[in-house]
C-alpha positions as CSV (number, residue, x, y, z in Angstrom):
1,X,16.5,33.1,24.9
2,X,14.3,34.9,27.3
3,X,14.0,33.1,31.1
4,X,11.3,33.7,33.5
5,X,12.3,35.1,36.6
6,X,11.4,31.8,38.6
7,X,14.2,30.2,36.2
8,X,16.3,32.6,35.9
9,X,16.9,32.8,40.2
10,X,17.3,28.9,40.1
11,X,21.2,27.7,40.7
12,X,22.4,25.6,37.5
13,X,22.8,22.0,38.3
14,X,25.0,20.2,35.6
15,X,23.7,17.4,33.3
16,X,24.4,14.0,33.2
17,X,25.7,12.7,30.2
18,X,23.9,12.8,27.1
19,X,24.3,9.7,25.3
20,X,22.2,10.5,22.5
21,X,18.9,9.0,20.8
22,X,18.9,5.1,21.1
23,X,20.3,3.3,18.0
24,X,17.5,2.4,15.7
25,X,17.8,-1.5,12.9
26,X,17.9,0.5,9.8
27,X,19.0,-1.8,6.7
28,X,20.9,-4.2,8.7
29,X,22.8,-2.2,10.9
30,X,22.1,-0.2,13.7
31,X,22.3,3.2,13.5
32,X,21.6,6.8,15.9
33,X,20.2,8.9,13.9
34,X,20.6,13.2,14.5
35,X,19.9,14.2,11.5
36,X,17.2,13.4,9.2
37,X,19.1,12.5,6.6
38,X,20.3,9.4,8.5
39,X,16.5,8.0,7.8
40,X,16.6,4.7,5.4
41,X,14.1,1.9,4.5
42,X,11.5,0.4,2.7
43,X,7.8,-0.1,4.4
44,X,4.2,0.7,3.8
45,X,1.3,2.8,5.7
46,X,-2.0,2.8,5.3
47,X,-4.3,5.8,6.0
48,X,-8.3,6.3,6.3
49,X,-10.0,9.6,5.9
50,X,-12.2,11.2,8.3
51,X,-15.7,9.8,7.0
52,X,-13.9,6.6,6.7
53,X,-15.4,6.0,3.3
54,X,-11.8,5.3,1.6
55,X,-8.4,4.2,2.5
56,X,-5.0,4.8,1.1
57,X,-1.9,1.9,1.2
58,X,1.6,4.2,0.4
59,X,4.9,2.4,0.1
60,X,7.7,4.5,0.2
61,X,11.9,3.8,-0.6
62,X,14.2,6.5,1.5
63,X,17.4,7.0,0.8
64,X,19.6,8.5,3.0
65,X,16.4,10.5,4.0
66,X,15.1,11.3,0.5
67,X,12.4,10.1,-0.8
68,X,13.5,7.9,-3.7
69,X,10.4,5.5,-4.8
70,X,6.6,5.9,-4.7
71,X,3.7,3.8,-4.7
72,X,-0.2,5.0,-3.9
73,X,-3.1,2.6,-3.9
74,X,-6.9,4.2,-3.1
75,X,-9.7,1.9,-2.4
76,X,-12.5,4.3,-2.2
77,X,-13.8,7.9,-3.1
78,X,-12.9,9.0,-6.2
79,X,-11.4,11.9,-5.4
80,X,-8.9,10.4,-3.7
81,X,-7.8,8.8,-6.6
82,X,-7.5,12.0,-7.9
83,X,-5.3,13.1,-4.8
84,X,-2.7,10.3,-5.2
85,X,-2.1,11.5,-8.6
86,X,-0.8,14.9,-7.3
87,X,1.0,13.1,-4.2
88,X,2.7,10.7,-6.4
89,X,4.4,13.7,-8.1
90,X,5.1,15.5,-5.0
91,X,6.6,12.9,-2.9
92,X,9.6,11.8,-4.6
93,X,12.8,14.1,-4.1
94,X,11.7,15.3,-0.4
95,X,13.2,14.4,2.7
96,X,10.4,12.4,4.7
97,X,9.8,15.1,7.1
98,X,9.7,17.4,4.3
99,X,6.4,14.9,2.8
100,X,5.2,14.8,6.5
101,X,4.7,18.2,6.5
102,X,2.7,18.6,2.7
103,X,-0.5,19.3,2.3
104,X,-1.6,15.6,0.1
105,X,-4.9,16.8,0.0
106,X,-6.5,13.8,0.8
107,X,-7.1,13.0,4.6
108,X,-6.2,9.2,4.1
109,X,-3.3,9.8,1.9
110,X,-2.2,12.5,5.2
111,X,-2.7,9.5,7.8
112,X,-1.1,7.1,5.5
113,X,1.9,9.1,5.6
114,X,1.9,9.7,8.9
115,X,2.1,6.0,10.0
116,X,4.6,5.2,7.5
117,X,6.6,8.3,9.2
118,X,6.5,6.6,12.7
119,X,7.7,3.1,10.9
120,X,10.7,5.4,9.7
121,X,11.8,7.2,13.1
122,X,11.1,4.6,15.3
123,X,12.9,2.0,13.0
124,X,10.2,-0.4,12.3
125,X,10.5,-0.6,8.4
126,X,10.2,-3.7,6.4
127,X,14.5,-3.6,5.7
128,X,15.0,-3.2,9.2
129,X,16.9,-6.0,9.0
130,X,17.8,-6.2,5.5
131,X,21.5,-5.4,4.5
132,X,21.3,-2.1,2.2
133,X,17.2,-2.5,2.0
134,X,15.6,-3.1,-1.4
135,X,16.6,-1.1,-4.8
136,X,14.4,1.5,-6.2
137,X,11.8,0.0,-8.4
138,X,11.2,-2.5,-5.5
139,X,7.6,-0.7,-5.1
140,X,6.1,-2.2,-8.3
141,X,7.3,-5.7,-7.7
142,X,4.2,-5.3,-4.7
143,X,1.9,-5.6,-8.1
144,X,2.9,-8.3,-9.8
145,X,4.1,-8.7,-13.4
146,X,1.0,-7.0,-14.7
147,X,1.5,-4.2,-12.1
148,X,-1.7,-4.0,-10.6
149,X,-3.1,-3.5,-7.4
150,X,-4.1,-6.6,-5.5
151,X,-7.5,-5.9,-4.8
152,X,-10.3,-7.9,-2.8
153,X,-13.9,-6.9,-3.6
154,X,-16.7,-9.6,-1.9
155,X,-20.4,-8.6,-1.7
156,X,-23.2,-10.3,0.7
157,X,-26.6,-9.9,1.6
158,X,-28.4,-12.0,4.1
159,X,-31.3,-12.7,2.0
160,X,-28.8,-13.7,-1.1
161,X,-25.5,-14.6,0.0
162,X,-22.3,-14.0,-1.2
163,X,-20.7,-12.4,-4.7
164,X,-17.1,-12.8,-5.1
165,X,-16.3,-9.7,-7.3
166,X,-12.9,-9.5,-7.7
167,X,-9.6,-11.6,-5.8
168,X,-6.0,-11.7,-6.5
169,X,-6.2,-13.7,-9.0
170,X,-8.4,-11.2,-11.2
171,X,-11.6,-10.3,-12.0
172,X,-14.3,-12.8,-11.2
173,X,-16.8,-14.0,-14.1
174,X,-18.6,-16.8,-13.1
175,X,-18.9,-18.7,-9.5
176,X,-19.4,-22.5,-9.4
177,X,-22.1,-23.7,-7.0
178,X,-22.4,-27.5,-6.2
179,X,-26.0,-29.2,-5.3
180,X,-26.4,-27.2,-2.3
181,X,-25.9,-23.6,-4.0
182,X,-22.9,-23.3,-1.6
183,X,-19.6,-21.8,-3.9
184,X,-16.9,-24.5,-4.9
185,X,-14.6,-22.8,-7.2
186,X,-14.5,-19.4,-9.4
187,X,-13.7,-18.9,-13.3
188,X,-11.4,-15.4,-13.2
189,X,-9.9,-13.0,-16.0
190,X,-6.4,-11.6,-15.9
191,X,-7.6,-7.9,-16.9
192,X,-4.0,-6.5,-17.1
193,X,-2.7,-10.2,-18.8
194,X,-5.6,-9.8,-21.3
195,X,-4.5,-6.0,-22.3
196,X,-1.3,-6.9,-22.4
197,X,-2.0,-9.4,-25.4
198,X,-3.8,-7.1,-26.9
199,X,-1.7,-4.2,-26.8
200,X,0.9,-7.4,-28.5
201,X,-1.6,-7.3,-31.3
202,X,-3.3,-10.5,-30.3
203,X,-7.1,-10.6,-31.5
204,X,-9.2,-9.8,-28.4
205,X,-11.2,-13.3,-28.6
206,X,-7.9,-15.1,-28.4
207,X,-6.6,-12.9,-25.9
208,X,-10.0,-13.2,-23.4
209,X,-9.8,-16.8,-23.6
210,X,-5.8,-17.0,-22.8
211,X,-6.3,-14.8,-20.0
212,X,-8.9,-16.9,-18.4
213,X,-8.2,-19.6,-15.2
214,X,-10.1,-21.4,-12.9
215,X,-10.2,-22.2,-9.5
216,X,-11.2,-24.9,-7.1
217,X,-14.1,-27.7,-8.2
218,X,-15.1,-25.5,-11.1
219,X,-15.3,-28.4,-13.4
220,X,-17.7,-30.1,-10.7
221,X,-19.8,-27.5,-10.5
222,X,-24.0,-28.3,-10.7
223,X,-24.6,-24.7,-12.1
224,X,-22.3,-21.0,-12.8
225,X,-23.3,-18.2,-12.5
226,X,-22.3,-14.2,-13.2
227,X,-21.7,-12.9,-9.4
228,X,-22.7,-9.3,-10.8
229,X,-26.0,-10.4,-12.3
230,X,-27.2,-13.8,-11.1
């Protein structure tokens, strides 16, 4: 180790006591953690690229600092899409510094993992307080039985109003609009219910209409119409 001089003339003075980094909730207990390996949890991030024209949610499961479970969801540019492919396979099986430190390509899938790496360190995961946090293969029970995203798409113009595209509940195909043209309910299709059916050899007419729901006043409605063409 080389000193400058102004150091190495100083007189040593002797430390106080180091008691080591403060203990962190880590899957209901708490814990100091030296080593990276000591890193557990469950929790999510979510990252923006540089234009800001897409955004990344990543859920991660470590294991005694491994990365054990993956889940990538991209609103946005397609290559970024793209990206989380490549990340999905190179996450898994690194220690979480080791994925802080990769090159994911994408800027928001980067961020994403950079705020989910803070969560980690600094003990703020979602099984913080959760005795022995969530198994792997807890990630895809964030999608639902048909494991797909939950996805929010609205559209509005001043002159128009508003399109609800797509909500939780699935894709939407027809809004209802009372006397006053002002929305009252929605008619939605389960996409990944309906190709589920299908894929069961159900004919597609049959599976369309099983996979359809409503919402709200739809039966009251004065007049429908399709949100992507009306």
């Amino acid at each position: 180790m080389e000193y400058s001089e102004n150091v190495s003339n100083m007189c040593t003075v002797c430390k106080c006591r180091n008691h080591g980094p403060s203990a962190i909730p880590q899957e209901g207990q708490w814990t100091k953690c030296f080593d990276i390996k000591n890193i557990n949890g469950f929790s999510h991030g979510i990252g923006w690229c540089a234009p800001q024209q897409g955004a990344c949610k990543l859920t991660l499961n470590v294991k005694n600092g491994i990365i054990e479970e993956t889940l990538i969801e991209t609103v946005g540019c397609s290559g970024m899409t793209h990206s989380a492919a490549m990340a999905a396979e190179i996450l898994p099986g690194n220690t979480i510094i080791e994925a802080l430190n990769q090159d994911l390509v994408c800027d928001s899938i980067n961020v994403a993992m950079r705020e989910i790496f803070k969560q980690f360190i600094y003990g703020r995961t979602q099984t913080a307080f959760t005795k022995n946090g969530l198994p792997i293969g807890s990630g895809l029970e964030d999608l639902g039985k048909e494991l797909r995203s939950q996805v929010g798409t609205m559209y509005s113009t001043k002159e128009k109003g508003v399109r609800y595209l797509e909500i939780a509940e699935g894709y939407i195909t027809r809004l209802a609009l009372d006397e006053n043209s002002e929305i009252i309910g929605y008619e939605f299709l389960r996409v990944g219910d309906m190709l589920k059916k299908i894929k069961n050899s159900v004919d597609i007419e049959i599976a369309y209409k099983e996979s359809m729901g409503k919402y709200g006043r739809f039966d009251e409605a004065v007049k429908c119409i399709d949100p992507r063409s009306e």
